[in-house]
N, C-alpha and C positions, 0 to 999 in steps of 0.2 A: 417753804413746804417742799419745793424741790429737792431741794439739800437737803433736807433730814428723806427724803425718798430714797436718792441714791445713797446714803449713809446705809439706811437700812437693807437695802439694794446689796450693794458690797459685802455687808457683813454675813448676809444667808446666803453668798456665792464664797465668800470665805470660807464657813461650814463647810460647805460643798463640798473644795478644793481637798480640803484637812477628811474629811469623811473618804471620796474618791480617792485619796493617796492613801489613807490606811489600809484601805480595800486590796491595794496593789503592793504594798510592800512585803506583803508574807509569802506570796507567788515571786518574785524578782529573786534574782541571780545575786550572791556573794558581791560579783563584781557590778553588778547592775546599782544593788545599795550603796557602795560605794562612790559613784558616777554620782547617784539622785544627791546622798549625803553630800559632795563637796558643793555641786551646785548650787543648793540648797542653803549650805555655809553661806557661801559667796554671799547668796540675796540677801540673806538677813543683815549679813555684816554691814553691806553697803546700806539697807537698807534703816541701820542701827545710825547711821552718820547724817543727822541731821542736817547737813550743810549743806548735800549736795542732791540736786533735785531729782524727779522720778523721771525725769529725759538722761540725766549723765548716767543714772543708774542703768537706766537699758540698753545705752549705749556703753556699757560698760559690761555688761551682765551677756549681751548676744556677742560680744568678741571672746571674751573669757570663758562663756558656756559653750563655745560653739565645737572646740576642740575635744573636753569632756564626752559632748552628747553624741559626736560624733564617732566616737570609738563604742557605742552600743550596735549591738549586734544584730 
């Protein structure tokens, strides 16, 4: 019952996330979309890689995003 909680849980803060980002994308800068888009790449990619768990991914995702997010302005 837990688990189908947080399942559920996840999926209407998924929404969320994809709602709240489409809200901000039409206001953002040329170079700002660019930054959100590679980011964004990155997660998915890693996250398309079954093998490797959701710790090596953010540990992988806060080194590699960190350089991106930091050239916003």
């Amino acid at each position: 019952m837990l688990d189908k909680n947080f399942d559920r849980q996840i999926g209407t803060t998924h929404r969320r996330l994809v709602k709240a980002m489409d809200g901000r994308v039409g206001a953002m800068s040329l170079e700002t979309k660019e930054r959100y888009f590679a980011v964004l790449s990155m997660l998915v990619g890693k996250l398309e890689e079954p093998e490797k768990s959701l710790r090596e991914i953010a540990q992988e995702m806060i080194a590699e995003a960190a350089s991106v997010i930091f050239l916003e302005p």
